[in-house]
N, C-alpha and C positions, 0 to 999 in steps of 0.2 A: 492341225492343218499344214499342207505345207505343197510344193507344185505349186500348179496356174491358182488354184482355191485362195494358197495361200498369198501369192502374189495381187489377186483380187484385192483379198483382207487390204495390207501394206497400203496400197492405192489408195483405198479409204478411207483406212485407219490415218497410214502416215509408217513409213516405212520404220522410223525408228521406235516409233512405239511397238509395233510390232517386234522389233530385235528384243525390245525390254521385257515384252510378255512372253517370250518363246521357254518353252520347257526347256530343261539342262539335262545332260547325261542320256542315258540310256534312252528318258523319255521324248527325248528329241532325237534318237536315232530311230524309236519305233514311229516316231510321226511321221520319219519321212520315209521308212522301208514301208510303209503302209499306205502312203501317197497314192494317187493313181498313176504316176510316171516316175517308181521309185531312183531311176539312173536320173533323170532328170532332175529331181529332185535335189540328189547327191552331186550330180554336176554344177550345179547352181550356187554351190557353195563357195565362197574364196578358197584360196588355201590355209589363210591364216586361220578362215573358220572351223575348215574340216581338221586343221589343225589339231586347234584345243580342245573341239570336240573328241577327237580321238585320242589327246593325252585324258579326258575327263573321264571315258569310257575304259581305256586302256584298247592298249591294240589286241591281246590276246582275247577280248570280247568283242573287238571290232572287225571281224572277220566280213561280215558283208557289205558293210559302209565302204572296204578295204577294194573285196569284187567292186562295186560301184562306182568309183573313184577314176576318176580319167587320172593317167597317167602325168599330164602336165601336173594337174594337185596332189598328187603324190611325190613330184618331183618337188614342189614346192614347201612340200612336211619336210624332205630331208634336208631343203636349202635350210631350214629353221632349228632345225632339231641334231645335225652331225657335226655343225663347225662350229669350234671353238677361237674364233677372231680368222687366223689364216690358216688354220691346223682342223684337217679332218680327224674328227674321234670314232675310232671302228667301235671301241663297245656301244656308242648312240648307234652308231647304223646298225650294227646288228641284232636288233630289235625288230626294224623295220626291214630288214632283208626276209627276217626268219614269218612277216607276216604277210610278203609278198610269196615265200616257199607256201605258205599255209594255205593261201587263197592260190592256186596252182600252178602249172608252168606257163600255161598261156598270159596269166597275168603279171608273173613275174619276168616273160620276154617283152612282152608292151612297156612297163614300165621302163627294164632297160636298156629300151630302145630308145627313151626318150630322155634317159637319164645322157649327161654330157660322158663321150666316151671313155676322158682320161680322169673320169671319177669311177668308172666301172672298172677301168683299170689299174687306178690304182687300188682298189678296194682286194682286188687279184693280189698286186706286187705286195701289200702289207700282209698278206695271208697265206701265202704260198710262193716256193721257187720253180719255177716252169723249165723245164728240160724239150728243146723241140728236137723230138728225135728225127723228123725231116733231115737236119744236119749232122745227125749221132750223135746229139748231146747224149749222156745217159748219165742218171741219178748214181755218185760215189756209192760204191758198195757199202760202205760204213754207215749209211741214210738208215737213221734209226724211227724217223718220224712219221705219220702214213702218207704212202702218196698210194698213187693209182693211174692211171693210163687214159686217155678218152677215149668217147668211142672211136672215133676215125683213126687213131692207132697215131697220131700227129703229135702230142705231147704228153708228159709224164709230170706228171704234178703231186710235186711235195708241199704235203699242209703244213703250217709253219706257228697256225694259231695253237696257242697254249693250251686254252682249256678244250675237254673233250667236245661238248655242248658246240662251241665254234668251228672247230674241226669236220664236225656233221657237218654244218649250215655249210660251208661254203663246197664240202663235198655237194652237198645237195642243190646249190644256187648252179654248179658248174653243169652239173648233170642236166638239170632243166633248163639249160640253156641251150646246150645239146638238142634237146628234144624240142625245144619252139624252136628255134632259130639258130642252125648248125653254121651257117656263115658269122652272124652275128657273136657265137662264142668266142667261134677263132682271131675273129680281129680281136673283141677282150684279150685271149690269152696271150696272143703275138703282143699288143700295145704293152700287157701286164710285163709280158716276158723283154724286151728290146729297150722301153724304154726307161731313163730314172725316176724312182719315186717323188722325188723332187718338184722333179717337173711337170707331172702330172698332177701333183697337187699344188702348185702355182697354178696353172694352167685351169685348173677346177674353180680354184679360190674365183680368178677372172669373172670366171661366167657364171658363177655363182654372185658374185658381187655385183656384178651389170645387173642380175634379176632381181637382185635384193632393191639395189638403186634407182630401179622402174616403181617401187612401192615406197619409197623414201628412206629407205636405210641404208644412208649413202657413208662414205668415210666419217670417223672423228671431225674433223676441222671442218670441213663442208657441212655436217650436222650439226654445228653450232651456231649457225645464222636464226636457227628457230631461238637462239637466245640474244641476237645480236639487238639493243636497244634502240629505238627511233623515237623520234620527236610525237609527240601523242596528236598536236594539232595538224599531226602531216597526214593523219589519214581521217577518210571522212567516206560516206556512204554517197556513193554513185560513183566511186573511182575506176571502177572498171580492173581492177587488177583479180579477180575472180578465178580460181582454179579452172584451168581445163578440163572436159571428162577425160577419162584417161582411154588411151589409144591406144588396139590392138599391134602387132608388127602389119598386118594389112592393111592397117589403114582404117579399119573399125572402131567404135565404142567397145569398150570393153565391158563386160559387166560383172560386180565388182561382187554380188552374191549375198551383200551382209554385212555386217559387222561381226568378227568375234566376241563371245561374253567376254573376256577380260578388257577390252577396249569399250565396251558398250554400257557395263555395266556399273563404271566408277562416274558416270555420264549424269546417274540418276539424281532430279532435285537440284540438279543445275538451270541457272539462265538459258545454258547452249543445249539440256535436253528439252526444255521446252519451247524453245525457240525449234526446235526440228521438229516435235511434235507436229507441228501447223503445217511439215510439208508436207504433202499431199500429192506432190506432183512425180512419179517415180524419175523419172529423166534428173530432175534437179535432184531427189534423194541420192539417187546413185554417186551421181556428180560429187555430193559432198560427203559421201560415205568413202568415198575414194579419196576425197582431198584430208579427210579425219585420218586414213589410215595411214596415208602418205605421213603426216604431222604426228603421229604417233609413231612411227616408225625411223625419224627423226628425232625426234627427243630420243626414243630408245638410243640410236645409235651415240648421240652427244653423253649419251650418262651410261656409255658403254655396256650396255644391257646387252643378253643376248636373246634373238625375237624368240627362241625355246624357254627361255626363263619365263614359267607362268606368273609366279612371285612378282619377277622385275618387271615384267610388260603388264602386271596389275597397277603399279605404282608408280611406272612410266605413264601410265593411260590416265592414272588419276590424276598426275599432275599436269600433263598435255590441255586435260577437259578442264582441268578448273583452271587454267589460265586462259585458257581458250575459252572457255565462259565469259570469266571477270575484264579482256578485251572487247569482247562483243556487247557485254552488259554498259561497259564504260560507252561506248561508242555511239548505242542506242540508247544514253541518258537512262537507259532501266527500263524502259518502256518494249515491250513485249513487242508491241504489233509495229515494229521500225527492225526489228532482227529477219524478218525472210529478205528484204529489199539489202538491209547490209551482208549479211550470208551470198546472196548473188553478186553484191560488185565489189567484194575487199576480198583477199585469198585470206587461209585460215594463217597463213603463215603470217602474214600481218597481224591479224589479230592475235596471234598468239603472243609475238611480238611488242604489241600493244599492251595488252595485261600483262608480261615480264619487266617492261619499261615503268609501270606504274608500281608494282612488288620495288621495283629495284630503288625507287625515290627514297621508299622506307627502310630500305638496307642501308645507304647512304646516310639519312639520318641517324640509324642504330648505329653506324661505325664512325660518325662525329661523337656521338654521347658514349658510346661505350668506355674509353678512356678513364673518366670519371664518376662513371656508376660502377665501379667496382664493388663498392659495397650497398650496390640500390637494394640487393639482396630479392626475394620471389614474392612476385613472380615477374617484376623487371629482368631480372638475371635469364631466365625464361626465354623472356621475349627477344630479345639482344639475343641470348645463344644463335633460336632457331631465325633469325633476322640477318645475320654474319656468318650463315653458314654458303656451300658454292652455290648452292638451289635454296633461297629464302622464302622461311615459309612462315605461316602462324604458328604460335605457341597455343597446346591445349589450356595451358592455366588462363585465356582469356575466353576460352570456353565458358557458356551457363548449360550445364556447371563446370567447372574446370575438369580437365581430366588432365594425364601425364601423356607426354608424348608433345609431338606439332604434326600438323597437314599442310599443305596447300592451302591457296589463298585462293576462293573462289567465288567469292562475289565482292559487291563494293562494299557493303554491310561490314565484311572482315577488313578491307582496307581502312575503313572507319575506325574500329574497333583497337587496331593495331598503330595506326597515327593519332587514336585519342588519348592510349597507354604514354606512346614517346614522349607528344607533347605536355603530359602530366609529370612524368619522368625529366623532360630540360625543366619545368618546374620548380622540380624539387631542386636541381641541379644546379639552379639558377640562384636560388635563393639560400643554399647554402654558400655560396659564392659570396655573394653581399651581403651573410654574415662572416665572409673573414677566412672562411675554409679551406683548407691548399685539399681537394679532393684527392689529386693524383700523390701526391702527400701521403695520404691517411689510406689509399690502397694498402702502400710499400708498411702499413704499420703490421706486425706478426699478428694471428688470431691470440685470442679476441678481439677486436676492436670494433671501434663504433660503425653502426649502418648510418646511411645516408642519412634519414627522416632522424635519426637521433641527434644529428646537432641543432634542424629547427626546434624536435619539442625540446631540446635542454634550455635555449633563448628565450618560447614561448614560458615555459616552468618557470623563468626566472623574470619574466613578466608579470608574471601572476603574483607571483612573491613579494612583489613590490620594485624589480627591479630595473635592468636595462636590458633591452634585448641584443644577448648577448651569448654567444655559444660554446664558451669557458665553462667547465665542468663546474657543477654545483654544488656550493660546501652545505653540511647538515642542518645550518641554519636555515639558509635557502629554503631546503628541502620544508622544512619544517613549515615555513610562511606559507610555503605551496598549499601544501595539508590542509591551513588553517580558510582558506579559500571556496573547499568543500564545505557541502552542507553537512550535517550529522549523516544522513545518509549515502554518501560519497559521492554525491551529483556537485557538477558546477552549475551555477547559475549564469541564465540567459546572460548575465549583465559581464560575466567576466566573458565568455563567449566571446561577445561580439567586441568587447574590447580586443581579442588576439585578431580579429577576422579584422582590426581596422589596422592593426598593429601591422600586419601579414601586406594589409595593403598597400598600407602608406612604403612600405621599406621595398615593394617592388615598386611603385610611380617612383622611389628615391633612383632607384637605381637601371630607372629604365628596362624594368620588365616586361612585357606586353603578357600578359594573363587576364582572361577573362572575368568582371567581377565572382562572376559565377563559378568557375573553377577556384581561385585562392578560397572561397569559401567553403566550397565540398573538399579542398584540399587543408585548409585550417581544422575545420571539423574532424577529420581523419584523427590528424595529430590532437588534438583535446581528447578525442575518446581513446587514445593510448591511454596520454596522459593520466586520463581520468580511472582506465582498469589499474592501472599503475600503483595509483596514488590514493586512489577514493576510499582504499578499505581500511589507511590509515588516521582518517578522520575520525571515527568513533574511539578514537583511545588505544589502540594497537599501538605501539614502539613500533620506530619509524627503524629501520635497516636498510640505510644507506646502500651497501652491498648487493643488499636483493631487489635491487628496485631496478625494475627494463626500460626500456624508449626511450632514456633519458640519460645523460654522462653525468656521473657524479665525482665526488675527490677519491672516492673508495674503489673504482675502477682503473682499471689499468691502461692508458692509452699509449 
């Protein structure tokens, strides 16, 4: 469906829902050439939409979406798709010039008519040298490259593009320009011919950037306020700070057409997509379908994306929404039916705001502890990586089930997840400490050397054995007491257990720990069943190998 039908749907449904059920590719170009008001249809789209739907399709299959396409959105594909930061790229545009030749002259004079003039021309001056023979210029006799004459006999133009393929295209762009719009050529060829390439692509960048900057993809440094920190208890639901609908230059609403799939679809299984699920009201969808692309478009520009990268505005969008979730989620305590009332009176940019400010509490903690978990070893190591990087995010190894890689933090659940790691982590950190441990010490030691958790069980082991707890490497006798601790079948019994789980306790009340009874003891336990793969299979009469024995520092190891 798609037209007034499908606008119906949207209303009912919930406009985002709709974005998320909509066909992709070709099948989404036949829904809407099959519409009952197929222009309409097409016109309805943002640009960013018709965008990526036409890099999805390809342009050379997009020929009718291409007829279809007002001029403004089409102007809006090359703001996306030709600049490279301030540097217009002719091999991107000439894709799209050669699919404005393909759909005919009349649509290829509309567009550049609406395209900004010293983009038209310069697109001229990078492709050809113009001779106005008005003044008797004439092309040096030694011009070995093709030129040609216009019609009105006014200038002589030498094609200057390398390949043949290019050479045609802009033969052919000049010609049908002639033929729509014969005043309109001449000012191109005059502005191409008179003025510096330079300047006209400064001059382009401008008004290409003002355009960009009405969607939110404003400068580097101005783009970084969507990272800028604020106090969490500074925002609150009814503040009225609420996006604007976005405003035509007359003074209209604008309407915004949609979301593109790469923006809409990293959305899914979010707090913030179902929290939009529930809107229903189009006026308010629109509203914040505009304030989402603005915020997207925003991150893009701060992590210097460029809005053509389908790749980077995938992963620009995923982390936009999942922080922009995990603010909203925060704000609305979790509670679903409190998100349409904060979505109306807090702007996204606060929220997003909001959930970076709480991500970043956990970055801070990872770069106090990192120092001394050098060797906390994986999936600590893991989590600190993707925790201390510019954009802090989750580690997959705290995935169930773990996978490799990290994502975005997008709900509180992972905030959970990621501050219950830490603070098990200063744990361990802690407690190697008040056994005696110079951590930052035992980094600088060359590999191999001991991991974190091995100087607890080496203390615990020598616990067992009879001894003190203590994290001086353990001689074969030790080892041996250890062994004798096992049952025949290489278990420790309950009773030595809970002797290390009191041992574990007591030495953090000594030393002013704050750990929950309950964590030292799922964190004791850890350490025992090291201990215990360790060490257990030497209970039944195995020779004990000092050398080969893990989790634990022995005299036979190197430190």
């Amino acid at each position: 469906m798609s037209g007034q039908g499908e606008r119906d749907d949207i209303i009912r449904l919930s406009r985002f829902r709709a974005s998320m059920a909509r066909t992709r590719g070709v099948r989404r170009m036949d829904a809407l050439l099959e519409s009952a008001d197929p222009a309409a249809a097409v016109a309805a789209l943002a640009p960013a939409e018709l965008y990526f739907l036409l890099k999805e399709i390809g342009l050379g299959d997009a020929g009718e979406l291409i007829t279809l396409a007002t001029p403004a959105q089409l102007r809006g594909c090359m703001d996306m798709e030709i600049w490279d930061r301030d540097r217009m790229q002719l091999e991107a545009a000439a894709p799209w010039l050669q699919a404005l030749v393909d759909a005919g002259f009349e649509k290829l004079t509309q567009v550049w008519e609406r395209l900004d003039p010293e983009l038209s021309a310069l697109i001229l001056a990078r492709t050809t040298l113009i001779y106005d023979r008005t003044l008797d210029e004439e092309a040096p006799e030694d011009e070995e490259r093709p030129m040609f004459t216009t019609v009105d006999s006014f200038f002589t133009v030498v094609i200057t593009a390398n390949r043949d393929d290019d050479a045609r295209l802009v033969h052919r762009v000049i010609e049908d320009l002639y033929r729509g719009d014969m005043v309109l050529a001449r000012h191109t060829i005059m502005s191409a011919h008179s003025e510096l390439p330079s300047e006209l692509e400064e001059m382009s960048y401008r008004w290409r950037s003002g355009r960009m900057a009405d969607l939110g993809y404003v400068e580097f440094y101005d783009a970084l306020e969507v990272f800028r920190p604020l106090d969490p208890d500074s925002i609150g639901i009814g503040e009225q700070t609420a996006d604007p609908p976005v405003r035509q230059p007359d003074g209209g609403e604008a309407a915004v057409g949609g979301l593109p799939a790469p923006v809409v679809e990293p959305m899914s299984g979010t707090f913030l997509a179902r929290a939009l699920e529930q809107i229903s009201d189009a006026v308010e969808a629109e509203r914040l379908e505009a304030a989402l692309l603005h915020l997207v478009n925003r991150v893009l520009a701060a992590s210097r994306v460029s809005p053509g990268d389908e790749r980077g505005v995938r992963a620009a969008s995923l982390q936009a929404a999942a922080t922009l979730s995990l603010g909203l989620e925060h704000l609305c305590g979790g509670k679903l039916e409190r998100a349409g009332a904060a979505l109306a009176s807090v702007s996204l940019t606060r929220l997003h705001r909001l959930g970076y400010s709480l991500i970043l509490r956990l970055s801070r903690m990872a770069r106090l502890l990192a120092p001394r978990a050098l060797t906390a070893g994986d999936p600590s190591q893991a989590v600190l990586e993707s925790l201390l990087g510019v954009r802090p995010l989750l580690s997959g190894s705290l995935d169930e089930p773990p996978v490799t890689g990290a994502r975005p933090f997008r709900s509180l659940a992972d905030l959970r997840l990621a501050a219950e790691h830490l603070t098990e982590l200063a744990g361990r950190i802690a407690i190697a400490d008040a056994l005696g441990v110079d951590l930052l010490a035992m980094a600088l030691v060359p590999e191999p050397r001991p991991e974190l958790d091995d100087h607890a069980r080496t203390a615990l082991a020598r616990l067992l054995g009879g001894g003190e707890l203590d994290a001086a490497p353990l001689q074969p006798a030790e080892l041996e007491a250890v062994v004798r601790r096992f049952s025949p079948a290489g278990r420790l019994g309950d009773d030595a257990r809970a002797e290390v789980v009191r041992a574990v306790a007591e030495l953090s009340a000594r030393h002013r720990i704050a750990l929950a009874p309950a964590f030292l003891a799922r964190l004791s336990a850890s350490w025992l069943d090291r201990i215990e793969a360790e060490l257990g299979g030497f209970a039944g009469g195995r020779k004990l190998a000092p050398d080969r024995v893990g989790g634990v520092i022995t005299s036979a190891h190197k430190t």
